[in-house]
SERO-4910 file (N, C-alpha, C, O; in steps of 0.05 Angstrom, whole numbers):
BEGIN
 pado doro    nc1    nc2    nc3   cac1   cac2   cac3    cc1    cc2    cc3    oc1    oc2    oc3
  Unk    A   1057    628   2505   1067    638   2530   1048    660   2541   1045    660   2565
  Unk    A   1035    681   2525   1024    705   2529   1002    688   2539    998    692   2563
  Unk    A    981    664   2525    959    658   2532    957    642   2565    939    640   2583
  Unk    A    987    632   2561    998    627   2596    993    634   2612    980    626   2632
  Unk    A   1006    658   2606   1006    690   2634    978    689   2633    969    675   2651
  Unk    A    959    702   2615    935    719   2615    924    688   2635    912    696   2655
  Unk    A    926    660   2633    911    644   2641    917    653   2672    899    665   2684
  Unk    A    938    649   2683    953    653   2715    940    687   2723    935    693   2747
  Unk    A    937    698   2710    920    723   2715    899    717   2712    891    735   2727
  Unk    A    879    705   2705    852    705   2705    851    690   2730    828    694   2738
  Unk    A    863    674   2746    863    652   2754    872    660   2795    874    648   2817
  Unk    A    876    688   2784    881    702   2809    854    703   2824    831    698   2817
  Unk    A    867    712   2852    828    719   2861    829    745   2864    849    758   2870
  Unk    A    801    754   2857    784    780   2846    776    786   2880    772    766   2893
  Unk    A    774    811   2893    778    822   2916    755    841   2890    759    854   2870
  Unk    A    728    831   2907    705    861   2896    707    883   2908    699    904   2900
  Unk    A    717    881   2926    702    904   2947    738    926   2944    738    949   2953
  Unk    A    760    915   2934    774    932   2917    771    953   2910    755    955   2892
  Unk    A    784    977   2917    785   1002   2902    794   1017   2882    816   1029   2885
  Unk    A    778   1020   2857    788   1015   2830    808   1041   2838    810   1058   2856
  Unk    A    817   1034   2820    845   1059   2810    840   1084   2804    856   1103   2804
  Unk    A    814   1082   2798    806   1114   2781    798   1128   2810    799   1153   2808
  Unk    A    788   1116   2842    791   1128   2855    807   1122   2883    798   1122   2906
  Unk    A    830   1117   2876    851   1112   2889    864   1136   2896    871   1141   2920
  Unk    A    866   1151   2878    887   1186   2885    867   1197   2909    876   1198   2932
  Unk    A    844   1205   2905    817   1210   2917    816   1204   2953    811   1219   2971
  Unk    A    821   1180   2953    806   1163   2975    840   1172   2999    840   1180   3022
  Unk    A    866   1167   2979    892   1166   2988    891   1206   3007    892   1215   3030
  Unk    A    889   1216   2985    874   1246   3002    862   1250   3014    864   1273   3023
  Unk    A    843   1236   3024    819   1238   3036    837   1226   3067    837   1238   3089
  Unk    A    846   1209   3063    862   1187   3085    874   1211   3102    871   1218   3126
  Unk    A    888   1221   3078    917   1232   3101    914   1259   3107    930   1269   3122
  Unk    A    888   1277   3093    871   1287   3108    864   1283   3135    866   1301   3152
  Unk    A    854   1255   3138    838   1244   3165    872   1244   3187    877   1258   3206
  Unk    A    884   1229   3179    912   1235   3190    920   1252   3200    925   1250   3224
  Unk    A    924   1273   3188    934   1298   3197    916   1316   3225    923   1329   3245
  Unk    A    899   1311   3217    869   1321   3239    873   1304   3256    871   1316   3277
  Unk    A    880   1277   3260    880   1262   3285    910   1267   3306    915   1271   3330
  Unk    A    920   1265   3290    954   1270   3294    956   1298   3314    968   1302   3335
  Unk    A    931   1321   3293    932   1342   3305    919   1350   3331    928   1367   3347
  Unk    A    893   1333   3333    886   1321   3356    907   1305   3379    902   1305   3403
  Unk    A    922   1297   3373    939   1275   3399    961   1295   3406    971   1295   3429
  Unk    A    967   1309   3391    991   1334   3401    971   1351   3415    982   1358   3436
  Unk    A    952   1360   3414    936   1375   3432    933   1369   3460    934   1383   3481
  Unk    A    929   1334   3450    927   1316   3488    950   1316   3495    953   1321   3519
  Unk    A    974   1309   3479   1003   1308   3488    998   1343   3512    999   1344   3537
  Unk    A    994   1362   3494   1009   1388   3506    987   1392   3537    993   1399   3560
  Unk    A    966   1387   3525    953   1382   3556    961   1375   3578    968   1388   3598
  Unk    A    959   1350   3574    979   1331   3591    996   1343   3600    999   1342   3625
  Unk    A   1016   1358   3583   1034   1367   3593   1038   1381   3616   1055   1381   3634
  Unk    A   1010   1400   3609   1011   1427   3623    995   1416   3648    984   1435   3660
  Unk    A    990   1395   3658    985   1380   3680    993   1367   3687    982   1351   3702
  Unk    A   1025   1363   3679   1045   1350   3693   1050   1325   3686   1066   1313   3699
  Unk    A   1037   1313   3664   1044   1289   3656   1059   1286   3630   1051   1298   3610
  Unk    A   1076   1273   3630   1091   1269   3608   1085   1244   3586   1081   1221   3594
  Unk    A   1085   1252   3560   1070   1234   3543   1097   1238   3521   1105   1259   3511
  Unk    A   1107   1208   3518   1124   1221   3496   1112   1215   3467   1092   1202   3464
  Unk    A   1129   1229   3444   1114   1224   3413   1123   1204   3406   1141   1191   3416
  Unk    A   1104   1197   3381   1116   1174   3374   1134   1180   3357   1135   1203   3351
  Unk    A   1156   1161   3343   1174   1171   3325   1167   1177   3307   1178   1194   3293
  Unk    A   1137   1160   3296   1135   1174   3267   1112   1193   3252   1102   1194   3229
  Unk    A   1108   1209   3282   1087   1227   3286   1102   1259   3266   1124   1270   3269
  Unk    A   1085   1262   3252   1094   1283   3229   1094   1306   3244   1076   1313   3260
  Unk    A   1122   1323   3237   1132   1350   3249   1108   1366   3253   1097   1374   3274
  Unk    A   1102   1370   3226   1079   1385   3223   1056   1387   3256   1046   1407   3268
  Unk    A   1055   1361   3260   1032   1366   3273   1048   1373   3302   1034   1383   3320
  Unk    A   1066   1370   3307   1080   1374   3329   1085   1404   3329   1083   1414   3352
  Unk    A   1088   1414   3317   1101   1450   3307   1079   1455   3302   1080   1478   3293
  Unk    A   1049   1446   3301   1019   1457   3294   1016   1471   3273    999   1488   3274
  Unk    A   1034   1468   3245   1035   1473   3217   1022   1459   3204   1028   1435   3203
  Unk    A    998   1470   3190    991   1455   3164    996   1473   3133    992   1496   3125
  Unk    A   1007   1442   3118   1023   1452   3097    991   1455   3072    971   1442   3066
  Unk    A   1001   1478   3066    975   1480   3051    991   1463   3025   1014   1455   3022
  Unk    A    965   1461   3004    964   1445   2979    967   1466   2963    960   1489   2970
  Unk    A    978   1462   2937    978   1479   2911    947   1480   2907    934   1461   2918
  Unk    A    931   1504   2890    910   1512   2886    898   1492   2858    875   1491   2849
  Unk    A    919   1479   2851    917   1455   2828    909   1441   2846    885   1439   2841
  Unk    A    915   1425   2873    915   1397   2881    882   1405   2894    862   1391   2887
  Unk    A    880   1420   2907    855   1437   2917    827   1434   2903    805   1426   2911
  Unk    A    836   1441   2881    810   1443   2864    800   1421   2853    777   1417   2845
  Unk    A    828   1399   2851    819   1368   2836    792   1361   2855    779   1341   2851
***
């Protein structure tokens, strides 16, 4: 049965260009990094806009943060990784 499975797993398709796991935590930070800066960017054009009379609404799942122009800092552990 085990040599089964391992066969149906080998048997999968291999995706090279995959991002191994060891830098998965890395890349996922790096992302929502880029996120947050863009986000923080479109509330900027939102408030613009605003203040020229045009109304832009948010989207629903546009993070408080960037709406309230708060950034949450990281523990000095997550920082330094």
């Amino acid at each position: 049965m085990i040599a089964a499975l391992e066969r149906d797993v080998e048997a999968l398709p291999h995706n090279d260009d995959a991002l191994p796991l060891s830098e998965r935590a890395a890349k996922l930070a790096e992302l929502q990094d880029e996120i947050a800066l863009l986000e923080a960017r479109e509330e900027s054009l939102i408030e613009r806009a605003a203040k020229d009379g045009v109304q832009i609404e948010r989207r629903p799942e546009q993070s408080p943060s960037s709406i309230l122009g708060v950034r949450i800092a990281k523990p000095a552990a997550a920082r330094a990784a």
